[in-house]
C-alpha positions, 0 to 999 in steps of 0.5 A, a space after each residue: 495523516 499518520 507518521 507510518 501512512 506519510 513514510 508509506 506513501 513517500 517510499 510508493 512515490 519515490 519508487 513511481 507507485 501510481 494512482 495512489 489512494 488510502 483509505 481511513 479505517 481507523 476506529 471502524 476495523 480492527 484489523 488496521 486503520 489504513 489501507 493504501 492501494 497503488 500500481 506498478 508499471 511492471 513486476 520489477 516495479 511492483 517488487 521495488 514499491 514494496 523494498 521502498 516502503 521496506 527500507 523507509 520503514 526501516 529508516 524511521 524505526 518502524 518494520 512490516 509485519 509480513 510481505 505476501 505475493 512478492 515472487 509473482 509481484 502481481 499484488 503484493 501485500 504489506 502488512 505493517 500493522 496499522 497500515 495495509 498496503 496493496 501493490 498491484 498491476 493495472 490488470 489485479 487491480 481492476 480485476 479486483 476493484 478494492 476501491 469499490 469494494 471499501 467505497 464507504 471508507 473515508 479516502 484521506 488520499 489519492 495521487 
């Protein structure tokens, strides 16, 4: 896996991300070549997840692009070039069911 994707996943871990899966795009998407999808056990969580990947990112040299959703912290999404990261609740998550949605990529991941 790519240096950016191990930060990524260890700041998620670190912060009690759950159910933790990435997906490998690379060469098949010109938009990134991760995607990582995990679950907050609450908002105050969720919002945590997202500082964690925000501040270990940081602490490698390397930033987001973007952040989206994070006042309502029911899915955040962060964008950090190569890598998109989707933070949700449990009930966004299912209602919206990315994992179906990418089933034909590659998973390089999943905790």
């Amino acid at each position: 896996m790519a240096e950016k994707l191990d930060i990524i996943v260890d700041a998620i871990e670190d912060k009690k991300g759950r159910d933790i899966l990435a997906l490998d795009f690379e060469g098949s998407s010109s938009v990134c070549d991760y995607v990582v999808i995990c679950t907050g056990s609450s908002n105050r969580n969720i919002q945590a997840i997202a500082d964690g990947i925000n501040e270990k990112l940081g602490e490698n040299n390397m930033r987001r692009l973007s952040m989206e959703g994070y006042d309502d912290a029911k899915w955040i999404l962060v964008d950090c070039g190569d890598v998109l990261v989707n933070i949700f609740d449990r009930a966004t998550r299912e209602e919206y069911r990315l994992e179906v949605l990418w089933a034909d990529a590659k998973e390089v991941l999943r905790k």
